[in-house]
Every structure is written in C-alpha cells, then in structure tokens.
C-alpha positions in Angstrom: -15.2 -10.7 -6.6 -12.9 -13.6 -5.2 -10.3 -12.4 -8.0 -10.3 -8.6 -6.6 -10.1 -10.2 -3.3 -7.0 -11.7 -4.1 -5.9 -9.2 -6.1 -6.0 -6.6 -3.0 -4.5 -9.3 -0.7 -1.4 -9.2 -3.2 -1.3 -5.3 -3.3 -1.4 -4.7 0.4 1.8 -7.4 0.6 3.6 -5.2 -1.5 6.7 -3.5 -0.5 8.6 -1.1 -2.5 12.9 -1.1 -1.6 12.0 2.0 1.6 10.4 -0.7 3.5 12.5 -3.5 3.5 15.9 -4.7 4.8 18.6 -5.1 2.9 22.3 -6.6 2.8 24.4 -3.6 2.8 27.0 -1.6 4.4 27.3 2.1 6.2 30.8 4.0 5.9 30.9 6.6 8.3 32.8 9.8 8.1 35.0 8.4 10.2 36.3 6.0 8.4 33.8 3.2 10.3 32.3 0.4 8.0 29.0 -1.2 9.3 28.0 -4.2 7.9 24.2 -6.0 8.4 20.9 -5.4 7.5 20.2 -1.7 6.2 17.0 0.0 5.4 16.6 3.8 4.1 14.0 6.4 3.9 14.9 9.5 2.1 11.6 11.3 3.5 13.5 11.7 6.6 16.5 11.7 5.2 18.4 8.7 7.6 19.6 5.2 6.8 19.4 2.7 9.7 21.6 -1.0 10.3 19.8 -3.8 12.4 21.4 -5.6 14.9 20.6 -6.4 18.6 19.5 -2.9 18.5 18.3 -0.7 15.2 21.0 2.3 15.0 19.7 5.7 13.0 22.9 7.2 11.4 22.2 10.9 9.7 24.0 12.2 6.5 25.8 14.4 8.7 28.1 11.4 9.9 27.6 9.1 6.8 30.1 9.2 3.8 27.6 6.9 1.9 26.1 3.3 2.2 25.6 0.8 -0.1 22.8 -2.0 0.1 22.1 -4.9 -2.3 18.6 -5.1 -3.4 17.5 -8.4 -4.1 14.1 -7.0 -4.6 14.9 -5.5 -7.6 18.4 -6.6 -7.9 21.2 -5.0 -8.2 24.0 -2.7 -6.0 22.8 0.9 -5.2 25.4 3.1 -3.7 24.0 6.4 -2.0 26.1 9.6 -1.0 25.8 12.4 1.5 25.9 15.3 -0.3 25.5 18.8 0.6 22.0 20.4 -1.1 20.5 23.2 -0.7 16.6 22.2 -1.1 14.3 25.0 0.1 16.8 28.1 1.3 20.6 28.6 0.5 22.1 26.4 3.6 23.3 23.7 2.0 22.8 20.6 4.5 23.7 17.1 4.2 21.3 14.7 2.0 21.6 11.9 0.6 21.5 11.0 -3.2 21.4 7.3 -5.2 24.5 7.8 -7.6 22.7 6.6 -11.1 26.2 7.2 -13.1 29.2 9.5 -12.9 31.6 10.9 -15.3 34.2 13.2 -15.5 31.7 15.8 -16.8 28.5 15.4 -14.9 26.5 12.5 -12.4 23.3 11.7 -12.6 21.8 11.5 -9.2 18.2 10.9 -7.6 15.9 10.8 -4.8 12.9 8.2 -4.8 9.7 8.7 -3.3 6.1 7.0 -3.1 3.2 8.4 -4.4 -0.1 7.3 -5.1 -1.6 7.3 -8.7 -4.8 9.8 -8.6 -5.1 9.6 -12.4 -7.8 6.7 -11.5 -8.0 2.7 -11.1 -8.2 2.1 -15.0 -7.2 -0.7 -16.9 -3.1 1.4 -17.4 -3.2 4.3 -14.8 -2.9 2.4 -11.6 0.1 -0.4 -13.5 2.4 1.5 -14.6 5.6 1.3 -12.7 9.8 2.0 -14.2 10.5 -0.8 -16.0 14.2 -0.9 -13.7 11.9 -1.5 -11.0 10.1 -4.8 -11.3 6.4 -5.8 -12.5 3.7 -3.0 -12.7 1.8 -2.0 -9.4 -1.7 -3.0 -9.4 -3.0 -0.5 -6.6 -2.9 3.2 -6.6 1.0 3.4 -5.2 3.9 3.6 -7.8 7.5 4.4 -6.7 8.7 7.8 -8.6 11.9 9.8 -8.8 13.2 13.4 -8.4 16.4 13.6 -10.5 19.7 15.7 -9.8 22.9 16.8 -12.0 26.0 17.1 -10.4 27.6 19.5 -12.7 30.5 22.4 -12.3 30.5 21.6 -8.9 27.1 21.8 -7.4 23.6 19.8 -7.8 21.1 21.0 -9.8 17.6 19.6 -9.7 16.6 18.2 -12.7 12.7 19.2 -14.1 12.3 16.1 -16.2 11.7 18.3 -19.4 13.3 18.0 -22.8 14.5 21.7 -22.9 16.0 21.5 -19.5 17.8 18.1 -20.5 19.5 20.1 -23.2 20.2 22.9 -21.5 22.4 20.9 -19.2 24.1 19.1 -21.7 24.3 22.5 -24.3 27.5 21.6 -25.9 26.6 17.9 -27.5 22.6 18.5 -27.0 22.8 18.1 -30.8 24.3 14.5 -30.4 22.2 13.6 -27.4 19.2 14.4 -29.4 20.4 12.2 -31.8 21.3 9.4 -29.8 17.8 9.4 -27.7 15.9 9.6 -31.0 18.1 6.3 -32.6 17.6 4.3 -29.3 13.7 5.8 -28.8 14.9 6.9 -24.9 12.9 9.1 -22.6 13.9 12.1 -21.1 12.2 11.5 -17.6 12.9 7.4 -17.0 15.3 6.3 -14.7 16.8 3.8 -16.8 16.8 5.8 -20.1 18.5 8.7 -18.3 20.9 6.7 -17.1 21.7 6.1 -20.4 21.9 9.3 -22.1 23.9 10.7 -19.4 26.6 7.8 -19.4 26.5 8.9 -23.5 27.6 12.3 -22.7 30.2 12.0 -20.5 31.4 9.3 -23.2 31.1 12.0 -26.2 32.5 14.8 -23.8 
C-alpha cells in the first residue's frame, strides 16, 4: 500500500515535454529571433516565450522555433507549415522536423493520451524508447506522423502498406533494411531511421 502510495505520488509529478519550459528560441516571420524560456502545445496549435510577461506567438507569424529538451535531451526544431487537416484550407501548423532529405521529411505531431488497454503489469509502461523510462500511470505520450513529399504533407497511417506506398521506388530495399536492423514501421525513432535510409538510397 505505502509502495502504490509512492508510486502514484511519482506519477502525478510527471511531466511529459508539453508542460514544461524549455531553453529555446522563436524566429518570427519577420526575421525577429526570441530567446528565453519556451513551452508548446500542439493541441492549440501556439508556442509561447516567458519573460516578465508570457507572449503567445501563432504559426501564422512564426517561421519555426527551436527548444532544447533537457528532459529528454536533445535539440527539436519545429516548423510552421501549411496543412490542410479537416477541409482543403490549408492553414498554418506546426510540425517537429524528425529528418529531411532531398526526397522526402519525416514530420510529426505529438499528443497525450491515456492507456485504456488496462493497469496491467506492460499496458500502462510502455512509453517510445526516444522518450525516456516507461510511464507508470495510464498517460503515454504518442505521435501522428507526416511525409513531406512532392511538395505537400501527407499524413502518415502508421501501416506497413502505406510506408511502402510512400517510398514505392526502393520499398524493396526499405523492406530489406527494416528486416536486417529489426525496425518498426510506427516508432519514432525507427522511422527516423528508415526514412534517413531512403533519402540516402534515393
């Protein structure tokens, strides 16, 4: 009981990257540079800098920001791109940049969600192995991915097939190279990695 107490005292401590400040910088499409503190949700789509006020910049005047997460370590650069999500206006969102190439990018959007496969012994833990130590509660932090290909963003379904499909030409050789290095088609990190191939084999 005292061990579950403790446990639930560490979970609700928790943060994931959304909710804390980083050390980053803003570049506006002005050609302005912020520097400070910088903190992001993608749910609503803004990114804000702390100083002796908190400022709310939109994608519609941000080029991209940058922020370096010591939580997880690491630089992540994010872009304001124009997307199309539920009609055809495309309106400015932004993106994490994963990898680019002169063929395609591999972008994404994170999100939190909570784990309603139950509070077993693996459901509840599992977390991307990019992202730090499992989660011992119900939350996990979980990714919609993007290509950036022929000149518009395609959402990405996280199935095999639909990998392929994007990357038709050398799907033989991705296949290959997934299968040698035992990668996933629908984790961050092993994306990363098969995308980075292809633009390499291209």
């Amino acid at each position: 009981m005292v061990l579950l107490m403790s446990l639930g005292g560490f979970v609700s401590a928790q943060q994931f990257p959304s909710q804390i400040w980083h050390d980053g910088r803003i570049t506006t499409t002005d050609g302005e540079v912020y520097r400070g503190k910088v903190k992001y949700d993608l749910d609503n789509n803004v990114v804000q800098l702390q100083g002796q006020t908190i400022t709310t910049f939109s994608p519609s005047t941000v080029t991209y920001f940058e922020i370096f997460d010591e939580y997880y370590g690491g630089i992540r650069t994010f872009y304001s791109l124009p997307y199309a999500q539920s009609t055809d206006y495309e309106v400015p969102t932004f993106f994490e940049l994963l990898t680019e190439g002169d063929n395609i990018a591999l972008l994404c959007r994170e999100y939190i969600t909570t784990d309603t496969r139950g509070m077993g012994m693996y459901g509840p833990m599992y977390m991307n192995p990019m992202f730090g130590p499992p989660m011992m509660a119900g939350n996990k932090l979980a990714f919609d991915y993007y290509f950036f290909k022929d000149g518009r963003i395609q959402r990405y379904g996280q199935k095999k097939k639909e990998l392929f499909e994007f990357m038709d030409d050398k799907s033989d050789e991705v296949n290959l190279f997934m299968r040698k290095n035992r990668l996933s088609h629908d984790k961050r990190g092993d994306l990363l990695r098969i995308t980075a191939y292809y633009n390499q084999i291209k």
